[in-house]
N, C-alpha and C positions, 0 to 999 in steps of 0.2 A: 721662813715664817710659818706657812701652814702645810703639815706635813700630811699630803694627798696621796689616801692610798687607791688603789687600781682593784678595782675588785680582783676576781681572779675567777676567770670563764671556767662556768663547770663545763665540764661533757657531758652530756644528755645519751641515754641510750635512743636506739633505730626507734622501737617501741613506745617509746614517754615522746620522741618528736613526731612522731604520727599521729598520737592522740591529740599534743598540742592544736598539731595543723587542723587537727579533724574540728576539735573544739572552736577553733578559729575559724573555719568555712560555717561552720553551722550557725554560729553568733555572725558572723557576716551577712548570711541569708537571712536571719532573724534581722535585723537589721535594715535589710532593704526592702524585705517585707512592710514591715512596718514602717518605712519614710514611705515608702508607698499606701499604704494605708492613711498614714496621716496627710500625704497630698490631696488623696481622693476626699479624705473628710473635706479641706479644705475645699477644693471643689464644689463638693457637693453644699456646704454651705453658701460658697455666696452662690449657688444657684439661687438656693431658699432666700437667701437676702433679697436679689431680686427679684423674686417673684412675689416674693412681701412687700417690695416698695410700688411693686404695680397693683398689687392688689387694694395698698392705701392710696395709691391715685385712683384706680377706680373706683372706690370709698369715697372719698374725695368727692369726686366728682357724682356719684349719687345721692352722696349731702345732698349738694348745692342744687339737684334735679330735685329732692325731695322739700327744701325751700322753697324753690320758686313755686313748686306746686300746692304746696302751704296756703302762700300769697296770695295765687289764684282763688285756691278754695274760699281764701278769708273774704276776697273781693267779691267774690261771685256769692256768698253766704250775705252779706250788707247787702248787694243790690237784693238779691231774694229777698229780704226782711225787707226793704224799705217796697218794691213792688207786692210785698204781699199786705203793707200796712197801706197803701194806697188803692191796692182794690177791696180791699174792707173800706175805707172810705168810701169809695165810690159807691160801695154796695149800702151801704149806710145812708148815703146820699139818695140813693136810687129808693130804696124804701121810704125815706123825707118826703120823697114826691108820691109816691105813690101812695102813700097814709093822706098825705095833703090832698089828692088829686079824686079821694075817695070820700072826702069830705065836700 
């Protein structure tokens, strides 16, 4: 049916398979260089990954400090305003009397 031909092995001089090999150790060392290279990237990323998701939990979590302190302020700012609109009455009051009390 299909008529398979065989290549036909050349002979290589000493010289041309030396280079080969040479060419092939050196791309081999390139090679593992660089899958090492690219491990250590990988590494070193998700180090950064993690220390970025800790970094947004402690974000996070000094929102939520910086809310409640919000609240506080807001609570504590009302009682001020209403004790400070109650001792102007009072002082108000106090001067009522004492205009009355000089009459």
């Amino acid at each position: 049916m299909f008529n398979i031909r065989k290549k036909k092995q050349e002979t290589v001089s000493r010289d041309k398979y030396e280079d080969i090999k040479k060419i092939y150790i050196e791309s081999k060392k390139s090679y593992i260089a660089l899958e090492a290279k690219y491990k250590h990237e990988i590494y070193v990323n998700s180090l950064l990954k993690n220390e970025i998701n800790q970094k947004n939990v402690e974000l996070e979590y000094l929102h939520h400090k910086l809310n409640e302190l919000y609240e506080k302020y807001r609570d504590i700012s009302k009682n001020y305003e209403k004790l400070e609109n109650r001792v102007k009455f009072l002082l108000s009051e106090l001067e009522n009397k004492h205009e009355n009390f000089k009459k």
